[in-house]
LUMTOR-857622 format. One record per residue: residue number from 1; residue in one letter; x, z, y of N, C-alpha, C, O in turn. Coordinates in Angstrom, 3 decimals. Last residue first. Example, Ala and Ser with C-alpha at 12.3 -4.5 7.8 and 13.67 -1.06 7.14 Angstrom:
BEGIN
(rec 2; S; (12.850; 7.080; -2.250); (13.670; 7.140; -1.060); (12.900; 7.870; 0.030); (13.409; 8.039; 1.138))
(rec 1; A; (13.190; 7.800; -5.690); (12.300; 7.800; -4.500); (13.200; 7.800; -3.300); (14.236; 8.465; -3.319))
***
This chain:
BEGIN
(rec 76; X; (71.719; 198.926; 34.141); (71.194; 200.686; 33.694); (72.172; 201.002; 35.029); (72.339; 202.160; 35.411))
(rec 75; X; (70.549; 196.102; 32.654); (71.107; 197.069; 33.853); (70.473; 198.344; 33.419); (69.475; 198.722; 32.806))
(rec 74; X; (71.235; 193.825; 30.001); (70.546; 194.807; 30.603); (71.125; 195.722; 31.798); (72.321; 196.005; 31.723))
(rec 73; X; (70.813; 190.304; 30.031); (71.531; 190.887; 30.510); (70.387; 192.069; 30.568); (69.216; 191.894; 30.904))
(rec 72; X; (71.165; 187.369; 27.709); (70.419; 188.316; 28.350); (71.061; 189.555; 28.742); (71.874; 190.014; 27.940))
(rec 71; X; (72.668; 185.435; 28.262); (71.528; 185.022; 27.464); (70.823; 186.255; 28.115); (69.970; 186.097; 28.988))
(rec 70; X; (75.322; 184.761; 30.516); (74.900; 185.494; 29.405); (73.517; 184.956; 29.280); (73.140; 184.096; 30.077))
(rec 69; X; (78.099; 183.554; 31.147); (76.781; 182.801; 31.376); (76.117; 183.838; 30.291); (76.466; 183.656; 29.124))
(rec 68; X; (80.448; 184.986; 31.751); (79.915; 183.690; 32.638); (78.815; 183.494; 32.496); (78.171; 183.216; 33.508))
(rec 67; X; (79.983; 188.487; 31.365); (80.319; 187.374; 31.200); (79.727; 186.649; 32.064); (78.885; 186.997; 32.892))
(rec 66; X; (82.436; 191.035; 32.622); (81.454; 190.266; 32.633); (81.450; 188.728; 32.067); (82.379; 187.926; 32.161))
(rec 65; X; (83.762; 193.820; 30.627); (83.449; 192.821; 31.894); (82.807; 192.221; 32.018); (81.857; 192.654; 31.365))
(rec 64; X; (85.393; 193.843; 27.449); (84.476; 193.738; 28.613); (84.455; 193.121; 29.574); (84.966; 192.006; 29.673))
(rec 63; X; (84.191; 191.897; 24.240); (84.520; 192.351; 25.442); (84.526; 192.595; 26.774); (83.856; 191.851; 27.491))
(rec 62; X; (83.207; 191.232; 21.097); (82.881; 192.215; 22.513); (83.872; 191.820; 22.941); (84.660; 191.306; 22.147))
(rec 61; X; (81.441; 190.005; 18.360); (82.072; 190.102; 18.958); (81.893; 190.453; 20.363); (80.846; 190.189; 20.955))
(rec 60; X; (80.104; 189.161; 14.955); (79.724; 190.364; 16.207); (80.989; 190.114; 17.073); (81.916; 189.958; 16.279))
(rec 59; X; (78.709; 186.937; 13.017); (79.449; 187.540; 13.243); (79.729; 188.519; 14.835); (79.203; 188.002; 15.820))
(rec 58; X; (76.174; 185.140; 12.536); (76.394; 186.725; 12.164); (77.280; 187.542; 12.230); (77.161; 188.681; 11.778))
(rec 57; X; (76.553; 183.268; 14.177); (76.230; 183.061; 13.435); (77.074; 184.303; 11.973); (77.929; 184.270; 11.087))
(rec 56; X; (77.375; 185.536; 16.860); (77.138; 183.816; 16.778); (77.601; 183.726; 15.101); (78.737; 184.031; 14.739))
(rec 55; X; (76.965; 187.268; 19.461); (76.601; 187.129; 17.856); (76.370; 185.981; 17.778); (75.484; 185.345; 18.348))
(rec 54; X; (78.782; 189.271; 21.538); (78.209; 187.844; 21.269); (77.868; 187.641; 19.551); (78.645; 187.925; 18.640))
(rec 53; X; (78.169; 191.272; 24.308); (78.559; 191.176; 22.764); (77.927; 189.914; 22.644); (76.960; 189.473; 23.265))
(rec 52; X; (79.890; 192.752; 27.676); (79.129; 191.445; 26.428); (79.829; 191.566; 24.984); (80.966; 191.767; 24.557))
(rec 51; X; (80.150; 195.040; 30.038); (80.601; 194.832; 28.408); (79.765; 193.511; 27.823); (78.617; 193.862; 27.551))
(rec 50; X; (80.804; 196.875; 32.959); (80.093; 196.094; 31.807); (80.572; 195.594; 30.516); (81.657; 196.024; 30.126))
(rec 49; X; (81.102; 198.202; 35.858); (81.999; 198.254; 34.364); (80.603; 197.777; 33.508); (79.535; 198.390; 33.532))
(rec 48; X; (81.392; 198.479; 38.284); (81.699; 197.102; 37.803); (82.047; 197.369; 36.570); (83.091; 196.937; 36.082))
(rec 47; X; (77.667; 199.858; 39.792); (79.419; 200.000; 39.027); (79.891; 198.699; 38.256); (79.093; 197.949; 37.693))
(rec 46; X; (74.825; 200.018; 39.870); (75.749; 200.163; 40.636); (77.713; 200.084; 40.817); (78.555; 200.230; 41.703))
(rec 45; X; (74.404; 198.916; 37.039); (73.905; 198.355; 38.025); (74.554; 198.595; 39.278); (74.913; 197.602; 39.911))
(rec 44; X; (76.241; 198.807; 34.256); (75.633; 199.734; 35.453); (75.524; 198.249; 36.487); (76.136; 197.190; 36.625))
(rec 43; X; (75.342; 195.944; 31.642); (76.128; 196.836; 32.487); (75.366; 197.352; 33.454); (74.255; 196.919; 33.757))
(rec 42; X; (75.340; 194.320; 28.434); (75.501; 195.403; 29.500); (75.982; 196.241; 30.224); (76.785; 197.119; 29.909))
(rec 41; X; (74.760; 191.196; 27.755); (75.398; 191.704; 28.527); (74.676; 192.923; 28.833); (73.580; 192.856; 29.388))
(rec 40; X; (74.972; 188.484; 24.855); (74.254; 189.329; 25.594); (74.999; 190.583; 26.313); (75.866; 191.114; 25.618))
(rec 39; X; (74.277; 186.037; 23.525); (75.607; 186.475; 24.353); (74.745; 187.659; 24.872); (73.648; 187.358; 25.341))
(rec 38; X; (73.201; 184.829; 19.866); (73.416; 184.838; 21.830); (74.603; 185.459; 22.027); (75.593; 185.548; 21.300))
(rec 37; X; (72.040; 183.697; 17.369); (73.128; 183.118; 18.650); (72.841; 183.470; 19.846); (72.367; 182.773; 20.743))
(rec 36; X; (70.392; 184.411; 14.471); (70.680; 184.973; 15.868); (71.604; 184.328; 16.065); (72.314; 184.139; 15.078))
(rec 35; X; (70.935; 185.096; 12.014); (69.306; 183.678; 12.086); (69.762; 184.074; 13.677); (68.696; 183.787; 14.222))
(rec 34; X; (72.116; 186.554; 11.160); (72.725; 185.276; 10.876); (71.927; 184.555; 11.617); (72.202; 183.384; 11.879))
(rec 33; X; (71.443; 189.005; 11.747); (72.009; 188.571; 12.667); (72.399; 187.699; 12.529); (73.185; 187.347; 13.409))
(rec 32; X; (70.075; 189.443; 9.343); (69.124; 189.314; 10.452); (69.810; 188.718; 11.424); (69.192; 187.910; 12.117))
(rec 31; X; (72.278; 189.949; 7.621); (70.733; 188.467; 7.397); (70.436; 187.891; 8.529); (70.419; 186.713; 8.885))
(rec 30; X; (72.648; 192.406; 8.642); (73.495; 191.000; 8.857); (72.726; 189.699; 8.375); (72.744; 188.595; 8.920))
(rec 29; X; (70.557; 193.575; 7.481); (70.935; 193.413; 8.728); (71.753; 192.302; 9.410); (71.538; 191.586; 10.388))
(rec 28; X; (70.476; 193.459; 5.004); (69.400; 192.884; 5.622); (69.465; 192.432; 6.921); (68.896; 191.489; 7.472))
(rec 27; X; (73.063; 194.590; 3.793); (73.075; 193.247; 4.037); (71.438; 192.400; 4.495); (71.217; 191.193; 4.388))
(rec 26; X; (74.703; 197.363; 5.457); (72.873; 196.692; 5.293); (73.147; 195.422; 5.104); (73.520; 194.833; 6.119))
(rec 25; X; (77.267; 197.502; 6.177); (77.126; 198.306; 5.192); (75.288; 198.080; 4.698); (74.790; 198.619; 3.709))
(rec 24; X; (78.060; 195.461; 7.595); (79.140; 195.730; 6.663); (77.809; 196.122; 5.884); (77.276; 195.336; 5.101))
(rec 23; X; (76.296; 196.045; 10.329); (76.209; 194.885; 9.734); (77.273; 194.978; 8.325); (77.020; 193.875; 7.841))
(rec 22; X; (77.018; 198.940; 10.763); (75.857; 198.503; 10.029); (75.938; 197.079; 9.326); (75.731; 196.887; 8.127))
(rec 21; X; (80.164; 197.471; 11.998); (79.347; 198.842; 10.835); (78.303; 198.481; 9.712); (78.391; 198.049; 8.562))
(rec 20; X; (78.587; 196.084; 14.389); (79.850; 195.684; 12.947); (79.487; 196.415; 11.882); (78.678; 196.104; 11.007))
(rec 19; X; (77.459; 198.017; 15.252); (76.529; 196.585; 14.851); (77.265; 196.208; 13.684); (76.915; 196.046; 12.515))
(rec 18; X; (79.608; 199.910; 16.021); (78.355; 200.450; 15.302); (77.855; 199.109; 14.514); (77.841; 199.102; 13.283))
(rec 17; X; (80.959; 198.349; 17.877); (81.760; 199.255; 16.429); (80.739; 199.290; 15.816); (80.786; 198.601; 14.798))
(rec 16; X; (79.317; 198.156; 20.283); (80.036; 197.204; 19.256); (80.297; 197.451; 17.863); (79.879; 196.809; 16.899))
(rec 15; X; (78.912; 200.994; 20.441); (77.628; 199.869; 20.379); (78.340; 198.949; 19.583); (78.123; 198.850; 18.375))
(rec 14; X; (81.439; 201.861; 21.737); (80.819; 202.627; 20.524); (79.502; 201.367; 19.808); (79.467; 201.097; 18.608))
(rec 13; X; (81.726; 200.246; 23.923); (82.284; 199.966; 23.084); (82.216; 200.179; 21.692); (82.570; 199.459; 20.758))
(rec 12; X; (79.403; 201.978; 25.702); (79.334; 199.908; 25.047); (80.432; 200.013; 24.122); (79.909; 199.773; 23.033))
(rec 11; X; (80.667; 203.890; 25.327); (79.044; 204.255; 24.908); (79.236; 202.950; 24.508); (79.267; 202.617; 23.323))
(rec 10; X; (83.011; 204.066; 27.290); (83.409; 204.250; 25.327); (82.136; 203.926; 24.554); (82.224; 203.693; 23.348))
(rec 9; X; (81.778; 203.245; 29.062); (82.742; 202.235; 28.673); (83.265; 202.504; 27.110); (83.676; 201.777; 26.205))
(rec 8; X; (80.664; 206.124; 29.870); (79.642; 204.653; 30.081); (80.451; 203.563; 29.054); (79.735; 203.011; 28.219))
(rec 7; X; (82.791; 207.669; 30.505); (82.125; 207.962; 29.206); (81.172; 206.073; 28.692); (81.145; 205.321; 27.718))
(rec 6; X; (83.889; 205.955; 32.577); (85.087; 206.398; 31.197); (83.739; 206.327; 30.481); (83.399; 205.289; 29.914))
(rec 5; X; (82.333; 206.879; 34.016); (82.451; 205.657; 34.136); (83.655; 205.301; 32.804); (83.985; 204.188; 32.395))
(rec 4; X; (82.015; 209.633; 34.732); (81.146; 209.150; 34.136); (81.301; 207.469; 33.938); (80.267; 206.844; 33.700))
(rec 3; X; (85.013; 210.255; 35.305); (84.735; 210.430; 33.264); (83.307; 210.151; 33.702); (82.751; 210.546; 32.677))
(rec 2; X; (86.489; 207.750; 37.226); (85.720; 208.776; 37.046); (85.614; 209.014; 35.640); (86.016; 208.196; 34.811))
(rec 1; X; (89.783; 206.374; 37.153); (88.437; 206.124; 36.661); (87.716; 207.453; 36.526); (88.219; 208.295; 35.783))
***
């Protein structure tokens, strides 16, 4: 694995950790993510390394790759 495709895969995983985090330590935040249900996906546009996080009824969950049916997907 290249280290720009290493670094890309620790950045989504760092994202996950973080939402959890915040969501622990702001209880506005996790409010916010109670009233939320999606799936949402990012990944390189040229490269097969992606990541989905799913928030379903304020709880945060990841992993990578791709998902089946995402809600919303960003490319970079």
């Amino acid at each position: 694995m290249m280290f720009s495709r290493l670094k890309f895969s620790i950045i989504l995983f760092a994202l996950t950790v973080m939402l959890k985090f915040t969501a622990r330590r702001h209880p506005a935040f996790a409010a916010q993510l109670k009233q939320r249900n999606l799936v949402a996906q990012i990944k390189a546009r040229d490269e097969g390394i992606g990541r989905w996080i799913s928030i379903r009824d304020g709880k945060v969950s990841s992993s990578r790759g791709m998902h089946a049916k995402p809600e919303a997907t960003l490319w970079f």
